[in-house]
DOFI-767120 format. One line per field, with one value per atom (N, C-alpha, C): chain; atom name; x, y, z. Coordinates in steps of 0.05 Angstrom, whole numbers, always signed. Example, Ala and Ser with C-alpha at 12.3 -4.5 7.8 and 13.67 -1.06 7.14 Angstrom:
BEGIN
mol [A; A; A; A; A; A]
atom [N; CA; C; N; CA; C]
u [+264; +246; +264; +257; +273; +258]
v [-114; -90; -66; -45; -21; +1]
w [+156; +156; +156; +142; +143; +157]
***
This chain:
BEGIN
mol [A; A; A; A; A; A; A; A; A; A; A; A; A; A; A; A; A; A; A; A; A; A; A; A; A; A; A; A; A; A; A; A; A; A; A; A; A; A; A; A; A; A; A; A; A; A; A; A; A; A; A; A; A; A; A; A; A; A; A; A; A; A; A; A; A; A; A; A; A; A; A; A; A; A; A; A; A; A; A; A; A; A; A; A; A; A; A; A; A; A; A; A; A; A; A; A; A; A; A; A; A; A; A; A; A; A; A; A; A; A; A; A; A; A; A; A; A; A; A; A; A; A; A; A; A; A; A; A; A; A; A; A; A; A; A; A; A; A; A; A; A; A; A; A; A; A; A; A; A; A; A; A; A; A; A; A; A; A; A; A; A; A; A; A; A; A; A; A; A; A; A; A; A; A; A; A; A; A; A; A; A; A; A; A; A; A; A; A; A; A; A; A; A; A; A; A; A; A; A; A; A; A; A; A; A; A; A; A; A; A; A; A; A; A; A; A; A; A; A; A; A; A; A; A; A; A; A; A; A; A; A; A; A; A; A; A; A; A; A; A; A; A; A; A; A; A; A; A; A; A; A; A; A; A; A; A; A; A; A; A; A; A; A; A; A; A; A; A; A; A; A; A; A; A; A; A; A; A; A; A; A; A; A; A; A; A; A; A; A; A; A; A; A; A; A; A; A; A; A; A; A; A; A; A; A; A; A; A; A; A; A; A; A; A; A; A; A; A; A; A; A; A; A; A; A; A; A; A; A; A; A; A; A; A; A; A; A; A; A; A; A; A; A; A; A; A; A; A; A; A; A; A; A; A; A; A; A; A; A; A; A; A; A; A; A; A; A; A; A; A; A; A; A; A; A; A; A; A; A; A; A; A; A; A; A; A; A; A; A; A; A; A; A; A; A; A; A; A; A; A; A; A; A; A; A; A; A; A; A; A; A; A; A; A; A; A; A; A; A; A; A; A; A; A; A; A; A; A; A; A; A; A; A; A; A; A; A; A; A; A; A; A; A; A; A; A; A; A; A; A; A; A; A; A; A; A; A; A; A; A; A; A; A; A; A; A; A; A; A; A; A; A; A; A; A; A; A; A; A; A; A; A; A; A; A; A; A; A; A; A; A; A; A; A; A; A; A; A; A; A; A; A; A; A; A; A; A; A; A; A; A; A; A; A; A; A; A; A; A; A; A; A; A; A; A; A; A; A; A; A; A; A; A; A; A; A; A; A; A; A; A; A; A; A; A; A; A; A; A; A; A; A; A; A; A; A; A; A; A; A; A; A; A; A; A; A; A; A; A; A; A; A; A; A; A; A; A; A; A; A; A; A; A; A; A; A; A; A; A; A; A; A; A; A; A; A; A; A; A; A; A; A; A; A; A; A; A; A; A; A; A; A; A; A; A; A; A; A; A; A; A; A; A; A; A; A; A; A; A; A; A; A; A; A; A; A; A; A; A; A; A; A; A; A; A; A; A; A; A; A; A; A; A; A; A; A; A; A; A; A; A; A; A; A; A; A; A; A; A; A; A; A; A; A; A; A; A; A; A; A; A; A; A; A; A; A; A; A; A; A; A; A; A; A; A; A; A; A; A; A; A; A; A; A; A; A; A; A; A; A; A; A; A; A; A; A; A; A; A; A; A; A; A; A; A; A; A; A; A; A; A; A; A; A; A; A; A; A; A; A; A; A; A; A; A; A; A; A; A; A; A; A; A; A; A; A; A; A; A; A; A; A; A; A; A; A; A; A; A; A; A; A; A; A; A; A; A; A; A; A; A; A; A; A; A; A; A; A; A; A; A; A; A; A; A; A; A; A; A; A; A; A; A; A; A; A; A; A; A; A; A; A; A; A; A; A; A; A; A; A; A; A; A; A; A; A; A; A; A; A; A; A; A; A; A; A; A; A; A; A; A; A; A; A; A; A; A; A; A; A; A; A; A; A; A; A; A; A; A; A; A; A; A; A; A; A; A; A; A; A; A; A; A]
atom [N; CA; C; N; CA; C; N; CA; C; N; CA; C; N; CA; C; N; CA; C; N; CA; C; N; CA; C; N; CA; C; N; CA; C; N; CA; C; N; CA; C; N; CA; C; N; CA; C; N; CA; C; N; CA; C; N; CA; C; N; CA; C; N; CA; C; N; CA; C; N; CA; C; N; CA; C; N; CA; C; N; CA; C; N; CA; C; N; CA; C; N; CA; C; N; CA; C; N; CA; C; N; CA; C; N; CA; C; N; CA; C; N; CA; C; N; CA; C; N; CA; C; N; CA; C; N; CA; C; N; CA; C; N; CA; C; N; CA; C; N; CA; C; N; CA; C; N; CA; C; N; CA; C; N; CA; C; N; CA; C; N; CA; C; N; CA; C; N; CA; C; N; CA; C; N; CA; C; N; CA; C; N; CA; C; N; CA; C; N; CA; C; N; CA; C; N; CA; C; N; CA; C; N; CA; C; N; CA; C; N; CA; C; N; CA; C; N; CA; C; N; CA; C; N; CA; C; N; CA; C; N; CA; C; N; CA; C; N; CA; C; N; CA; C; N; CA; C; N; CA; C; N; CA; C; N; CA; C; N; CA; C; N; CA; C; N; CA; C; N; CA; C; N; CA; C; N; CA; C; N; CA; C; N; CA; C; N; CA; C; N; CA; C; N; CA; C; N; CA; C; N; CA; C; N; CA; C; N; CA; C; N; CA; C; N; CA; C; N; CA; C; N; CA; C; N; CA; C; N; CA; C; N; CA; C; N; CA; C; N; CA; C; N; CA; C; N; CA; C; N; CA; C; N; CA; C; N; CA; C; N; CA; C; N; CA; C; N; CA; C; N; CA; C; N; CA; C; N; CA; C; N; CA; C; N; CA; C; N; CA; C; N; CA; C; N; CA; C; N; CA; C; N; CA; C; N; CA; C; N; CA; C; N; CA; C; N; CA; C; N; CA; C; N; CA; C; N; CA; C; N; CA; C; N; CA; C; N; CA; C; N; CA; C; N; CA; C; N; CA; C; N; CA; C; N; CA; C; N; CA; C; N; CA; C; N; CA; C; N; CA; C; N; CA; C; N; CA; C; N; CA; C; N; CA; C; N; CA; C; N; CA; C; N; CA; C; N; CA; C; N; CA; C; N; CA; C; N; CA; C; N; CA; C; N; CA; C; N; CA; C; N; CA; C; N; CA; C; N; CA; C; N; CA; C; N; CA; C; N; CA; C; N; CA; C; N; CA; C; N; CA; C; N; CA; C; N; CA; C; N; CA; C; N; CA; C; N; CA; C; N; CA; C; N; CA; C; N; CA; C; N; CA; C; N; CA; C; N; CA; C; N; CA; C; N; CA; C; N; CA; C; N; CA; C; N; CA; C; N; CA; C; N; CA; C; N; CA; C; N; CA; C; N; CA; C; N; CA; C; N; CA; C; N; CA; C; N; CA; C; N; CA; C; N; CA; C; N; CA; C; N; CA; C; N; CA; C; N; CA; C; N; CA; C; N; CA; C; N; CA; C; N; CA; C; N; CA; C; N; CA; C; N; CA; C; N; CA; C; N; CA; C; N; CA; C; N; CA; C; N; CA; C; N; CA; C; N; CA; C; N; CA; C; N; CA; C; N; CA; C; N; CA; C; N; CA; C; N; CA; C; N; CA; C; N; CA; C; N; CA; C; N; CA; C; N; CA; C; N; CA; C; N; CA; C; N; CA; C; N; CA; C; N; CA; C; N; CA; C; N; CA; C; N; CA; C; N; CA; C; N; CA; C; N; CA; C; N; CA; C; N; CA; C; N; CA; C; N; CA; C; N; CA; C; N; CA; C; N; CA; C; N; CA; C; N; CA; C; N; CA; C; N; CA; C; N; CA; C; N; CA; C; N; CA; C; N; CA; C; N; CA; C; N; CA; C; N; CA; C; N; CA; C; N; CA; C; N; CA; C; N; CA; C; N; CA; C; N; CA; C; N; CA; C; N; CA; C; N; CA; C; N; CA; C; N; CA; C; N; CA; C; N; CA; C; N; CA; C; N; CA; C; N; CA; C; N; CA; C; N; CA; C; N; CA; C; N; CA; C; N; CA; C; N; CA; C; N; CA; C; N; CA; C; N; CA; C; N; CA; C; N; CA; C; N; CA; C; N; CA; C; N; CA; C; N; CA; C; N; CA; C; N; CA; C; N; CA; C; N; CA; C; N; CA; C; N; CA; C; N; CA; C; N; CA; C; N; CA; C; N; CA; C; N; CA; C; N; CA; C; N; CA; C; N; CA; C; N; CA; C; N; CA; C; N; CA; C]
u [-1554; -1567; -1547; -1554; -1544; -1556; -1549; -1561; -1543; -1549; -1530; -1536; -1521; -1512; -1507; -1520; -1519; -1499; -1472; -1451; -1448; -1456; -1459; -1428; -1423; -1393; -1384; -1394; -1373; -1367; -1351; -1334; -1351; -1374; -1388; -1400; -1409; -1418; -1389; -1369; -1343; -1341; -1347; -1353; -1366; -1385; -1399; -1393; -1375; -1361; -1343; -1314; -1290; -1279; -1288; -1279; -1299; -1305; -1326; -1306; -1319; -1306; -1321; -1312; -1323; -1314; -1296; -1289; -1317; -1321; -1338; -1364; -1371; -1396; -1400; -1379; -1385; -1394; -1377; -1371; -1404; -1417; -1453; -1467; -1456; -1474; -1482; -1461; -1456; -1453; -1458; -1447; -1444; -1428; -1423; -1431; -1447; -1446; -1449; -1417; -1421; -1438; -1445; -1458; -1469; -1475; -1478; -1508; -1515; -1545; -1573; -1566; -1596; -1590; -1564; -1570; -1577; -1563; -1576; -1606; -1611; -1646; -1659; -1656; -1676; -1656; -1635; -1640; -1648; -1648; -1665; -1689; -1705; -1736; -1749; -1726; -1730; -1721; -1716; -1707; -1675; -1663; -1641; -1617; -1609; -1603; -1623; -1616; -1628; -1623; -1612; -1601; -1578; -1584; -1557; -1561; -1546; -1541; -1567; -1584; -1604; -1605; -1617; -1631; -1655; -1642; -1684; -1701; -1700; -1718; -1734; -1720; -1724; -1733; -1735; -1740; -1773; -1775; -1808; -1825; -1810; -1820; -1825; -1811; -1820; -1820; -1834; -1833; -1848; -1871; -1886; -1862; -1849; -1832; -1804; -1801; -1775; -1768; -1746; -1746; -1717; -1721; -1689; -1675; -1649; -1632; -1622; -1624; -1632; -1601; -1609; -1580; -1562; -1561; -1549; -1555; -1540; -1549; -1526; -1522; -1513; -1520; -1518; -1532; -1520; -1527; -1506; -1522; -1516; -1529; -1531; -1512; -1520; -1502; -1485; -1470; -1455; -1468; -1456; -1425; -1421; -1395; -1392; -1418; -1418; -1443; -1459; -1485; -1484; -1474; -1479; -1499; -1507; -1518; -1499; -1483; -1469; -1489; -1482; -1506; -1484; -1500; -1491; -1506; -1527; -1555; -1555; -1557; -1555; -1595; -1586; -1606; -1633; -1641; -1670; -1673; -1660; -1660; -1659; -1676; -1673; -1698; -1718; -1744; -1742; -1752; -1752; -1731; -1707; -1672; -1678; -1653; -1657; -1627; -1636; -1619; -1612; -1588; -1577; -1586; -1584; -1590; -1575; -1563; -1548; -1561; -1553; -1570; -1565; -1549; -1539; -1549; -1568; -1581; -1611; -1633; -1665; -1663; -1652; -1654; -1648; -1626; -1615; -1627; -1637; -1655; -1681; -1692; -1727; -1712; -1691; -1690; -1680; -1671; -1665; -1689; -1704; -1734; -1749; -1748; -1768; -1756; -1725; -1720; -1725; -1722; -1735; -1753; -1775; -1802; -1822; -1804; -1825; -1810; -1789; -1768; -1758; -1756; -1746; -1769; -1790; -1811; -1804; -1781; -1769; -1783; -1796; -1806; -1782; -1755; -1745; -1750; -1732; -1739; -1717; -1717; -1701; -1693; -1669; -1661; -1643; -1640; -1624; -1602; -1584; -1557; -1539; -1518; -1502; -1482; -1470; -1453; -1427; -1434; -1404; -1405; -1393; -1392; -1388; -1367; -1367; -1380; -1394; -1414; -1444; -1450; -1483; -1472; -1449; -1440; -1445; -1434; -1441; -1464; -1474; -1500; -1534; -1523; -1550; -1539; -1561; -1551; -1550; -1547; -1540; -1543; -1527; -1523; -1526; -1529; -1531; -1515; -1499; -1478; -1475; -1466; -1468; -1445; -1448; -1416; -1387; -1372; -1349; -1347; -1363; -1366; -1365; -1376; -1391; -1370; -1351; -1329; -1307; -1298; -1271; -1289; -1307; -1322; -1316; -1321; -1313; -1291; -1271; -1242; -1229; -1242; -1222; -1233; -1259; -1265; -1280; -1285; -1283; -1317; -1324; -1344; -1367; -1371; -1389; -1391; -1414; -1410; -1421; -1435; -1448; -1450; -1446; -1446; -1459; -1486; -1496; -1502; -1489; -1486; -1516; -1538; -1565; -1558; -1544; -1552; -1551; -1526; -1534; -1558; -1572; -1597; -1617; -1619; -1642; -1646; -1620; -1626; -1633; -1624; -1628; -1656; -1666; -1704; -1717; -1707; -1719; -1718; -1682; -1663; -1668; -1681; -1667; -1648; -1628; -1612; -1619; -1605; -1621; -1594; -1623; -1610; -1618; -1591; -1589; -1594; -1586; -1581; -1591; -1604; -1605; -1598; -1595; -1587; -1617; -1623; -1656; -1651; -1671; -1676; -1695; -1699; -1729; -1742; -1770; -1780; -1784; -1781; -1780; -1746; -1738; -1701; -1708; -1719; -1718; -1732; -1752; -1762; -1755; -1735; -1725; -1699; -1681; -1655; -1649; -1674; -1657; -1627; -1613; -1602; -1568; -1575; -1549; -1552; -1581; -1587; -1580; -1576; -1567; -1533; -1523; -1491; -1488; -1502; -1494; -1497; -1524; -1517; -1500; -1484; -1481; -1445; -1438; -1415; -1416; -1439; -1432; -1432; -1450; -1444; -1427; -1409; -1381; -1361; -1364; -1352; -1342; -1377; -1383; -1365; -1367; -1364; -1328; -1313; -1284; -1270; -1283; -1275; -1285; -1307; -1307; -1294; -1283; -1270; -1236; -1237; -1208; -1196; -1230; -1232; -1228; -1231; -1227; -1196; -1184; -1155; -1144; -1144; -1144; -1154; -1175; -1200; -1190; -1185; -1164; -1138; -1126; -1110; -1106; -1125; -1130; -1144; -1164; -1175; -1165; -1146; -1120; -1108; -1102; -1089; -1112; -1143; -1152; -1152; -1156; -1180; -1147; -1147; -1135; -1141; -1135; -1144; -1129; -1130; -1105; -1119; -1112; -1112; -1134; -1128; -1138; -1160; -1181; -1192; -1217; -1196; -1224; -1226; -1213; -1221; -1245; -1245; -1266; -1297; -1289; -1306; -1325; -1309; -1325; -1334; -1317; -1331; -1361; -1361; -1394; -1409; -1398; -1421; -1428; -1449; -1473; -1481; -1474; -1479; -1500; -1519; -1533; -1557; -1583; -1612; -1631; -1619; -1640; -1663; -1685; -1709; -1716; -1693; -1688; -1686; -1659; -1663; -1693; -1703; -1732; -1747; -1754; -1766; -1759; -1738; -1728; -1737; -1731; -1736; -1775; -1778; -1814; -1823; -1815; -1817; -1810; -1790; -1779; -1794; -1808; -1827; -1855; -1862; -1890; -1884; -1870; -1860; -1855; -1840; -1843; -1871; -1890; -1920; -1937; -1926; -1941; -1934; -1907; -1900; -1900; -1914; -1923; -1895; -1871; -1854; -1861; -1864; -1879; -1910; -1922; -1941; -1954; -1948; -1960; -1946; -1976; -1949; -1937; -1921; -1902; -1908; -1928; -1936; -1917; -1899; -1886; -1863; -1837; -1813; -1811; -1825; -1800; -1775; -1775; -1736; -1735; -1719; -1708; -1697; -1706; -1697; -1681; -1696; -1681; -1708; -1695; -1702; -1741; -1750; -1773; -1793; -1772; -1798; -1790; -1799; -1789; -1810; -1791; -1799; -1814; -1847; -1845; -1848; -1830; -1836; -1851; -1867; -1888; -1884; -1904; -1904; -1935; -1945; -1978; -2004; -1984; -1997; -2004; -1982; -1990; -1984; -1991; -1988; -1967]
v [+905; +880; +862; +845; +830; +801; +778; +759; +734; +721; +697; +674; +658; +639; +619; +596; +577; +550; +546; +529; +501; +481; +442; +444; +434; +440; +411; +394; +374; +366; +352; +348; +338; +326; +324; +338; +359; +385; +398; +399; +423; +426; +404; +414; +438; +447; +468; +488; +488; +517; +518; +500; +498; +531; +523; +548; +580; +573; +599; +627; +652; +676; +693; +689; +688; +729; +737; +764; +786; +765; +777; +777; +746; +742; +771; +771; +791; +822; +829; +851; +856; +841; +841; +842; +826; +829; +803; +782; +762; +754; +744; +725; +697; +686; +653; +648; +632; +614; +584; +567; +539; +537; +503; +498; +470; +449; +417; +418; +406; +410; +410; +402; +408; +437; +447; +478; +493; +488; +505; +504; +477; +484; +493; +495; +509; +540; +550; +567; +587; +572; +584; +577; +564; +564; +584; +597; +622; +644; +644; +664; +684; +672; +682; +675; +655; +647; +646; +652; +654; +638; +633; +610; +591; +575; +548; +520; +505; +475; +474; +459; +444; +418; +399; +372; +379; +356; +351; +353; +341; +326; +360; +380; +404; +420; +419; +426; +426; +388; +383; +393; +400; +412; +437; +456; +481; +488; +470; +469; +494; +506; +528; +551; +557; +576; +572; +552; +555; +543; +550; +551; +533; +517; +504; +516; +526; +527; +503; +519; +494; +470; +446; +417; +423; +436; +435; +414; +400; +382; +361; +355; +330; +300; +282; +261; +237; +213; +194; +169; +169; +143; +117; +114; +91; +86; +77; +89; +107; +126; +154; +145; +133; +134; +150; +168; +180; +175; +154; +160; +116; +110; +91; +78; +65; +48; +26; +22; +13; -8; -34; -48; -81; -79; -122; -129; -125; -143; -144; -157; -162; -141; -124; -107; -116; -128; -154; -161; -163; -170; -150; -123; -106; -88; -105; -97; -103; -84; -86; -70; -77; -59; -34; -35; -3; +17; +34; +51; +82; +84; +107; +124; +148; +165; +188; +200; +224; +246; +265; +289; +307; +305; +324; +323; +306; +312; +304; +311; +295; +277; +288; +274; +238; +241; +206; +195; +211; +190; +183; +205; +199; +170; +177; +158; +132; +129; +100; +88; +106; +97; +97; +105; +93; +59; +65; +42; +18; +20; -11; -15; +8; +5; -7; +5; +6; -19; -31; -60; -74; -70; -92; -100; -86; -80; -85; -77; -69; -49; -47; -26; -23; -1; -10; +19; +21; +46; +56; +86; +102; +127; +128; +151; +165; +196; +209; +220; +224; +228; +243; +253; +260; +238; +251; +227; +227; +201; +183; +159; +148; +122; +102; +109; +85; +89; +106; +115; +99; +107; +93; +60; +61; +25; +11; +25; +5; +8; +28; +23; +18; +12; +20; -8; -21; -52; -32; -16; -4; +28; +50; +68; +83; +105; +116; +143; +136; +173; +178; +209; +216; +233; +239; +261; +246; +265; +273; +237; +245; +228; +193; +195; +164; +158; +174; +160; +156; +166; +169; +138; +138; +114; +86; +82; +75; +67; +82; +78; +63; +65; +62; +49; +48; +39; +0; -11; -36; -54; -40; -48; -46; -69; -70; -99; -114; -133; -129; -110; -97; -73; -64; -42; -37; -10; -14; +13; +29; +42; +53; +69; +84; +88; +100; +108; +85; +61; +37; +24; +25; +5; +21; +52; +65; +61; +55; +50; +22; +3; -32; -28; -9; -20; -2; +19; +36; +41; +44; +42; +71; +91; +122; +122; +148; +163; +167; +172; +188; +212; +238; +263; +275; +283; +284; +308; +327; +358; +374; +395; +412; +448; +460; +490; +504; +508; +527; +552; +571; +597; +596; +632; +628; +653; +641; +662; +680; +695; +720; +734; +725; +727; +727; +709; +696; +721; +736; +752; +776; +797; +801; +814; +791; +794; +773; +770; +760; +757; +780; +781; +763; +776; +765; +735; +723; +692; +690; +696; +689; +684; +709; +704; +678; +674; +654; +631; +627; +604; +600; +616; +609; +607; +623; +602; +588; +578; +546; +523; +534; +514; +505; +536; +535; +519; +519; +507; +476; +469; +446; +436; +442; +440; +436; +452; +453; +432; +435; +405; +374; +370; +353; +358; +369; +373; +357; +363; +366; +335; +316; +290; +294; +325; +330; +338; +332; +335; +347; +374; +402; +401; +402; +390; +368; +346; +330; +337; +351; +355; +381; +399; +407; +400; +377; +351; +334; +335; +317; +336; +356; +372; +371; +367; +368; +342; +321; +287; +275; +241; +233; +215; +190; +179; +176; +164; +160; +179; +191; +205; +184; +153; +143; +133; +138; +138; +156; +187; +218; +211; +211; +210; +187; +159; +140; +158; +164; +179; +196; +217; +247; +234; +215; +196; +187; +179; +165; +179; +210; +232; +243; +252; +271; +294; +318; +341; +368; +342; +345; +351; +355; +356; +347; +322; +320; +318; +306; +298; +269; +252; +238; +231; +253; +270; +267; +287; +299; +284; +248; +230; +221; +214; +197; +214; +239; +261; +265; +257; +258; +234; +214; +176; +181; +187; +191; +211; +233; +252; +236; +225; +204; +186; +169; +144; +165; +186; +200; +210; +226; +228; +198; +176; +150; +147; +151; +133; +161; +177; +196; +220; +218; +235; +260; +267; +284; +291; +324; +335; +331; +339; +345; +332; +323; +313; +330; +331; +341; +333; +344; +331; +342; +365; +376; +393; +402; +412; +439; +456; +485; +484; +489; +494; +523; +536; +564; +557; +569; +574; +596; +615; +645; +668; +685; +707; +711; +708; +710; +690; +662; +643; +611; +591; +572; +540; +523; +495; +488; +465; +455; +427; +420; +384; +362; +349; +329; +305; +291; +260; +263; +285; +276; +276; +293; +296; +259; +248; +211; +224; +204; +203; +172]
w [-640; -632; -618; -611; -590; -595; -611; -617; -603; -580; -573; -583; -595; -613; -582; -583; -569; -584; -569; -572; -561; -577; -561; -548; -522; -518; -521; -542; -549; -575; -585; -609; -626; -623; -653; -665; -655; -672; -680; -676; -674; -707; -730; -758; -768; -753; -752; -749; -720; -718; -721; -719; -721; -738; -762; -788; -782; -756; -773; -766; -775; -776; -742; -725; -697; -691; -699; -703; -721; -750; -757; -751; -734; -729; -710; -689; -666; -671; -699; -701; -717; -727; -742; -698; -685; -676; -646; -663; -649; -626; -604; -587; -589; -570; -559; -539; -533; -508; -513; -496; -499; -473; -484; -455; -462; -450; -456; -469; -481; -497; -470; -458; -433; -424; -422; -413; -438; -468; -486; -491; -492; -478; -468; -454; -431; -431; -440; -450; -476; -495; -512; -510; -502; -487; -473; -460; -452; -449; -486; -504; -490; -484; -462; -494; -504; -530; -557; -577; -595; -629; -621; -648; -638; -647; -640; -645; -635; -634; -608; -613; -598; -599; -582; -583; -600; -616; -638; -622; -600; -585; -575; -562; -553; -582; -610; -626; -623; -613; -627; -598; -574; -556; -571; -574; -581; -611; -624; -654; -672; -651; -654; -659; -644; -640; -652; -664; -683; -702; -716; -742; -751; -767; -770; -789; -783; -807; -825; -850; -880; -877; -880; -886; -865; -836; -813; -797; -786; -762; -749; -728; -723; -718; -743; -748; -752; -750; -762; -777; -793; -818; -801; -797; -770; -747; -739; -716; -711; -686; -677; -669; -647; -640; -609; -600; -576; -562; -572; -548; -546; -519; -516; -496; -497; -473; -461; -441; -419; -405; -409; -397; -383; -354; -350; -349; -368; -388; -414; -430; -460; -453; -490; -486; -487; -488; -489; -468; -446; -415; -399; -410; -397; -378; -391; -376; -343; -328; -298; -287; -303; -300; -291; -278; -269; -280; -295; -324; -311; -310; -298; -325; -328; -349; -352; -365; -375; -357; -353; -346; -371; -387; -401; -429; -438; -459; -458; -482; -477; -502; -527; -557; -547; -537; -526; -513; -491; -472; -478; -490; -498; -525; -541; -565; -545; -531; -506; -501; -480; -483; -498; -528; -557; -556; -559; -571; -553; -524; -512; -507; -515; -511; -535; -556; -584; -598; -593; -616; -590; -569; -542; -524; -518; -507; -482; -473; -446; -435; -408; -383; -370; -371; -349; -329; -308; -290; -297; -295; -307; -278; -279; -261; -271; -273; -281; -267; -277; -245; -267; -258; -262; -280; -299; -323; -308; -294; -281; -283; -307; -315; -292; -272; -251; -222; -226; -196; -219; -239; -254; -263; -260; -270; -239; -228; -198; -183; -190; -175; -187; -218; -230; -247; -267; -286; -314; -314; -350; -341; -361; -367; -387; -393; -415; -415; -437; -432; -460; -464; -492; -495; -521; -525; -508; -505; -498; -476; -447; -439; -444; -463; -474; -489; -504; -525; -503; -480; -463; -450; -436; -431; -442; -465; -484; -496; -487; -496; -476; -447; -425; -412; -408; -379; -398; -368; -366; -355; -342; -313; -334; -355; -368; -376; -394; -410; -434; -442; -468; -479; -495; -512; -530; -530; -550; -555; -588; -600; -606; -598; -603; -626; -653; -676; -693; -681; -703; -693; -664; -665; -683; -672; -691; -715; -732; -759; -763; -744; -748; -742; -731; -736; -754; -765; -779; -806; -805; -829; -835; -818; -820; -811; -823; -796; -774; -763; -731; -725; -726; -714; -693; -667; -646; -645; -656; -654; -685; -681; -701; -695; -723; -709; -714; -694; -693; -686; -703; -691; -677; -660; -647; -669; -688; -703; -702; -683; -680; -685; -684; -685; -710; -727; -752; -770; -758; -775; -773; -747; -744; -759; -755; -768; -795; -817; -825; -850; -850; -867; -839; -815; -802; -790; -798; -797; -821; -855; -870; -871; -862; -863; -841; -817; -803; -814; -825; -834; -858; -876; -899; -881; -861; -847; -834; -822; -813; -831; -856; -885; -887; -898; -913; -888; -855; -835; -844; -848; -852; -881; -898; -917; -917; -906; -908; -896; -870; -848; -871; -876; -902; -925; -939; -955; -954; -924; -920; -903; -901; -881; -855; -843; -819; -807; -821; -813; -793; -798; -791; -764; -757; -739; -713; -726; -717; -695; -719; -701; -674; -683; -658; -628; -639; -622; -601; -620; -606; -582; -588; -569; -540; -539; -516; -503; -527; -525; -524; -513; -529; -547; -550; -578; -599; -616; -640; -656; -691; -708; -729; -723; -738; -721; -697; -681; -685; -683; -690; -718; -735; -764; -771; -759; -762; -751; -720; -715; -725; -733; -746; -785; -792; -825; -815; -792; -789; -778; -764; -771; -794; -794; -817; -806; -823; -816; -840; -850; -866; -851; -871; -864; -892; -898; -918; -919; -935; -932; -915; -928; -909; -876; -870; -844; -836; -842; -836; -828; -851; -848; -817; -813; -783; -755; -759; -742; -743; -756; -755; -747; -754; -730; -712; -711; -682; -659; -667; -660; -660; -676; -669; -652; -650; -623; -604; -596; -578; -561; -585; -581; -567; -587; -569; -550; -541; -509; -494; -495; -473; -467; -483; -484; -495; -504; -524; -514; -508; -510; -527; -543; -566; -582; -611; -639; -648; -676; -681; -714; -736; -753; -778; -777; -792; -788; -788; -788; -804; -796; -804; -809; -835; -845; -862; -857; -861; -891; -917; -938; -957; -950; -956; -939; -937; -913; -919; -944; -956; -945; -944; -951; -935; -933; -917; -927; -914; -929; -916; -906; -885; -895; -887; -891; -876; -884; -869; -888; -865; -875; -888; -881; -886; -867; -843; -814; -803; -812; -797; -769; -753; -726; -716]
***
């Protein structure tokens, strides 16, 4: 078999894989491919990848067809630390604005447009471009960048007068988490293989689990060797991520999938979440089919 494992190529998922056993994954059966979350989309959509790091958002698109692996995800209780909005409008003054947009993810931008549509009741116009903080600062009145991008942004650059952190507003109106990314199979993979979907997930657990164990340290310091940034910088960082899937989780990720359905992002609703339990049998969690 030949199963490709789809890889987020930035640092807030890296808890996930950092530790894993990449020799043994290969030798069951494994592949890698990194790639920024809009290309792992659209390739496992068309089954080219088969398990990985996805956008939620690309989940409740193809929710028919896949399956979550169980308390995996990249989430943050309330401020992420990588998905900002870049604005020379205080965020309430933003209706009419015209908002440069990431190309490189959907979870952030569709959650940009919940949030000034559904708690700012901002209309603004939205264009998507390429993530260059000082080409979308000068020609557009706010920005939106995520990952890698959005923290170096952040650290350095200037050509702004507001900053506003998407996972602390999500929670200031909701008071869920908000999760950006989950690891999905495609059910057929799932029914398939699943004894080598079990060993995978039970090392990206144990991944997860060591990098917390250890406050990231380890992690850290190989970080450092690409990013720069102080030690006491990544560590704040990767503390205010969540790499959980609770019920909780679930709840925010299912609002978030209904406000999506209302403001026309979303086809279809999204009334319940497939989660992968053991090779037999599987959870699905709902609110109750609300809309």
């Amino acid at each position: 078999m030949n199963l490709v494992i789809g890889e987020i190529s930035y640092t807030n998922i890296l808890p996930l894989f950092y530790y894993l056993n990449r020799d043994r994954l290969q030798e069951i059966g494994f592949t890698f491919e990194p790639a920024i979350p809009s290309q792992l989309n659209q390739e496992m959509s068309e089954g080219h990848i088969h398990v990985g790091g996805i956008s939620s958002f690309s989940y409740a698109e193809h929710a028919d067809e896949y399956t979550l692996l169980p308390n995996l995800s990249v989430s943050s209780p309330r401020a992420v630390g990588s998905i900002f909005l870049f604005s020379h409008a205080p965020i309430n003054q933003l209706s009419g604005k015209r908002i440069a947009l990431t190309s490189s993810s959907a979870t952030s931008v569709h959650l940009l447009m919940i949030i000034l549509q559904e708690f700012y009741g901002a209309d603004a116009v939205y264009t998507t471009v390429p993530p260059d903080y000082d080409t979308m600062m000068s020609e557009y009145d706010a920005c939106l960048l995520i990952g890698d991008d959005a923290i170096m942004a952040h650290m350095y650059k200037q050509n702004h007068s507001y900053i506003y952190d998407l996972g602390e507003e999500w929670h200031k109106w909701t008071g869920y988490p908000m999760t950006y990314a989950v690891i999905a199979v495609r059910n057929e993979i799932l029914r398939s293989y699943p004894d080598a979907m079990l060993e995978l997930t039970e090392q990206i657990t144990k991944s997860k689990e060591i990098c917390r164990s250890d406050g990231f340290q380890s992690m850290i310091a190989s970080v450092k060797q690409t990013y720069s940034g102080s030690e006491t910088f990544w560590h704040h960082y990767f503390q205010g991520l969540n790499y959980d899937l609770s019920d909780q989780h679930l709840a925010g990720l299912l609002y978030y999938f209904e406000l999506a359905y209302k403001y026309g992002l979303l086809q279809e609703p999204v009334r319940d979440i497939a989660v992968w339990q053991r090779p037999a049998s599987e959870h699905i969690f709902s609110l109750g089919g609300s809309e």
